[in-house]
C-alpha positions as CSV (number, residue, x, y, z in Angstrom):
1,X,-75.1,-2.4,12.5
2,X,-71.9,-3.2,11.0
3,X,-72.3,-3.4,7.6
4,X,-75.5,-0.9,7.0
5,X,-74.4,2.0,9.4
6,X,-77.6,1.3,11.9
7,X,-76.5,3.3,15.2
8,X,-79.5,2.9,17.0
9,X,-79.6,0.1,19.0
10,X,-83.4,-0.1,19.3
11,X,-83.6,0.1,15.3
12,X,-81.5,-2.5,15.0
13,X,-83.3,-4.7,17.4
14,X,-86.4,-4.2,16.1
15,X,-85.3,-4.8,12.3
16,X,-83.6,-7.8,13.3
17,X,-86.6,-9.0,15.4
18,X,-89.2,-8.3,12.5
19,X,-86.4,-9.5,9.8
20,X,-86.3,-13.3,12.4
21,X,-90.1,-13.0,12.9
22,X,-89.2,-12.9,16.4
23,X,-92.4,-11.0,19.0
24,X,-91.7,-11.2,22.3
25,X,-89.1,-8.1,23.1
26,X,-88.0,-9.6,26.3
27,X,-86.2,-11.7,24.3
28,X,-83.7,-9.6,22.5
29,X,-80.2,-8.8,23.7
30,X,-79.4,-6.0,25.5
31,X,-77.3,-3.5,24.2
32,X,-74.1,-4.4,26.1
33,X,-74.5,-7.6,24.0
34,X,-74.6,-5.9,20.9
35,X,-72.3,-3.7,21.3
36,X,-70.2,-6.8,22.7
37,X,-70.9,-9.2,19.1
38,X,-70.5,-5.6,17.2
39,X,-66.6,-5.5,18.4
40,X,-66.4,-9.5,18.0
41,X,-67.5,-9.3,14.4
42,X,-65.1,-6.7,14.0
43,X,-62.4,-8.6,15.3
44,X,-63.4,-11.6,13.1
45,X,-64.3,-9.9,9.5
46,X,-62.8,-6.0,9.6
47,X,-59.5,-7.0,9.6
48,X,-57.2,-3.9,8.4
49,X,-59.5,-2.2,6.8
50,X,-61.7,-1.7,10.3
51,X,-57.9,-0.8,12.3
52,X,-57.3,1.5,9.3
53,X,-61.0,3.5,9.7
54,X,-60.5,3.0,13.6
55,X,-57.4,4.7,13.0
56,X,-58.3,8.1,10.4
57,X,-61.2,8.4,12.9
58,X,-59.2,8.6,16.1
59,X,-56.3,10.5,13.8
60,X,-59.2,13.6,12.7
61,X,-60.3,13.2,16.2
62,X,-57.2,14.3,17.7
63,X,-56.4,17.0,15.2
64,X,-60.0,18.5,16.3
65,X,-59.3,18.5,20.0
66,X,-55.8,20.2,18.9
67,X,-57.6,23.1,17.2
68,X,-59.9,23.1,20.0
69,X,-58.3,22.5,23.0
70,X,-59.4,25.7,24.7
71,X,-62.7,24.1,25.2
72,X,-61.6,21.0,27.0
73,X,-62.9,18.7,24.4
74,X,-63.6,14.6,25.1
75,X,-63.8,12.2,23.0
76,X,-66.7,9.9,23.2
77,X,-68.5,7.1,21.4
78,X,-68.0,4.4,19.0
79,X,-64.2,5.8,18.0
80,X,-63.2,6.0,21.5
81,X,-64.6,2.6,22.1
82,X,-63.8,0.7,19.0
83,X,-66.3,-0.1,17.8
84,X,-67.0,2.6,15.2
85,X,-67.6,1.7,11.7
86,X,-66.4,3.6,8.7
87,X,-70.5,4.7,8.8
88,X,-69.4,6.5,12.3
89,X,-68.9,10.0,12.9
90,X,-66.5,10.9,15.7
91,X,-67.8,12.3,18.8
92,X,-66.9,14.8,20.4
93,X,-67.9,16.9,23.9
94,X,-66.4,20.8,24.6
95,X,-66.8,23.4,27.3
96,X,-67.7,26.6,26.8
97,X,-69.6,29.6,28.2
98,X,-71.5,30.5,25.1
99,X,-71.9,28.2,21.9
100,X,-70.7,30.9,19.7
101,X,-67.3,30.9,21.0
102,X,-66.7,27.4,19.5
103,X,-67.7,28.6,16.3
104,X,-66.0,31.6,16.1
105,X,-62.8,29.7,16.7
106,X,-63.7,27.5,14.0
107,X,-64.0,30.4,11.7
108,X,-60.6,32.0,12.9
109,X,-59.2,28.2,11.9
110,X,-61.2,28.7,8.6
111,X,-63.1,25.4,8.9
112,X,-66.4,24.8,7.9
113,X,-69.1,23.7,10.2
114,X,-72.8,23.1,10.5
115,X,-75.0,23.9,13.5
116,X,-77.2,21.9,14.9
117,X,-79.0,20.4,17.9
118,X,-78.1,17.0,19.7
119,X,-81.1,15.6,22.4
120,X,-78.8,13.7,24.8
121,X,-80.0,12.1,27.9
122,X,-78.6,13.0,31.2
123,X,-80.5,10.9,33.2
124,X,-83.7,8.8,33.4
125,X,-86.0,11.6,33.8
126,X,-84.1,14.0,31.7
127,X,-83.2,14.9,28.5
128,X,-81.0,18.1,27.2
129,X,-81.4,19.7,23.5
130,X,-77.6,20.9,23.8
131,X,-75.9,23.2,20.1
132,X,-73.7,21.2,18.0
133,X,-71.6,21.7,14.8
134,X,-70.4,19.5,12.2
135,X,-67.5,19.7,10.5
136,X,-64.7,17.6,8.7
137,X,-61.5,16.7,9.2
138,X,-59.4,14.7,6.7
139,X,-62.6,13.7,5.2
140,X,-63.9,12.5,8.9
141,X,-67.7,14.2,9.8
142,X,-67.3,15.2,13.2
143,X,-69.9,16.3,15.8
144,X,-69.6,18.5,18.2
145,X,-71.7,18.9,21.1
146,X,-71.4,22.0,23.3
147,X,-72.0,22.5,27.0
148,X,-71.6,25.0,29.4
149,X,-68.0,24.6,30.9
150,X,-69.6,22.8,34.3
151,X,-70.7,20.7,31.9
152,X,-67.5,18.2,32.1
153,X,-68.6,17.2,36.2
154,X,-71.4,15.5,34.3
155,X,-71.6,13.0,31.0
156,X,-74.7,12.3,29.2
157,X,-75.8,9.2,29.5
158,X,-74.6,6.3,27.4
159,X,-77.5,4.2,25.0
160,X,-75.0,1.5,25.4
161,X,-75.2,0.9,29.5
162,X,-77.3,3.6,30.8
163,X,-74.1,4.6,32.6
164,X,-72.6,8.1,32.4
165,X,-70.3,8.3,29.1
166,X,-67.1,7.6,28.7
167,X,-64.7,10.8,27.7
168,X,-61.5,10.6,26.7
169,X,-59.3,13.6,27.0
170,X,-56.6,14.5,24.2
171,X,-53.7,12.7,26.2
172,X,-55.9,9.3,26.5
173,X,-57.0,9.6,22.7
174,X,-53.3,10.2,21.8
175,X,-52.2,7.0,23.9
176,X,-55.2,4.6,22.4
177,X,-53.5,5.8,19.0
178,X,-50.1,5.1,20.4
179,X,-51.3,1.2,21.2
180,X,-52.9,0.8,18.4
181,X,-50.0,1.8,16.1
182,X,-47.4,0.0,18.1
183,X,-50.0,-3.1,17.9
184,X,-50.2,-2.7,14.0
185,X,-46.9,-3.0,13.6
């Protein structure tokens, strides 16, 4: 996962499994494990350049949430955990009545975006097609998924834990960067 890009934990299991000639699935780790060795091999072998990438990410992240902080947006995923890869794009959740409104703010800002469609799981018995654009920042893709502005009382679903996911509002994002600047230097 680290050095192709891989995001999907199943994926990955299974290439690994077929790649070790390994059959029986009950054996293979669970993604908390993964995602666990994932941050330990980047503590071990990304060195700077994995803190630098951590750090554009997270940067481009908060610029986003800047230009769209009418929306409420959350940060979520890999950069907000750490464990993105320079393959990563950042994540990000907003608010809003109607999808449109997103993008015509990002055409009063003059930035470029993509729209598109992002299956998230909200439960165990259900799944949501919600809109999303793409854009870049400071040569960071970044997602955006939108949902209606009740939307923030309840997280999608993490493939990591099965837990609800972990957002990160502007303030939090701008105190991980913060740490991890003070802890670079």
């Amino acid at each position: 996962m680290a050095e192709h890009g891989v995001r999907d934990f199943l994926f990955a299991k299974r290439k690994a499994a077929a790649r070790f000639g390994v059959v029986d699935g009950a054996v293979l780790p669970r993604n908390t494990e993964i995602e666990a060795a994932l941050a330990e091999y980047q503590r071990l072998f990304g060195g700077d350049e994995h803190i630098e990438t951590l750090f554009a990410q997270r940067l481009a992240a908060a610029e986003a949430m800047r230009q769209l902080r009418e929306f409420n947006p959350r940060l979520v995923g890999a950069v907000l955990t750490g464990t993105a890869t320079a393959h990563h794009d950042v994540q990000l959740h907003v608010f809003a009545d109607r999808p449109e409104s997103v993008a015509l703010r990002l055409l009063d800002l003059q930035i470029e975006y993509e729209v598109g469609e992002k299956r998230l799981r909200m439960n165990a018995e259900r799944t949501l097609d919600q809109p999303s654009l793409r854009i870049d920042i400071d040569e960071q893709p970044i997602d955006i998924v939108v949902f209606p502005i009740d939307g923030i009382r309840q997280a999608p679903v993490s493939p990591v834990d099965g837990k609800p996911m972990r957002r990160a509002d502007l303030t939090e994002l701008q105190n991980l960067l913060a740490d991890q600047s003070s802890a670079s230097s």
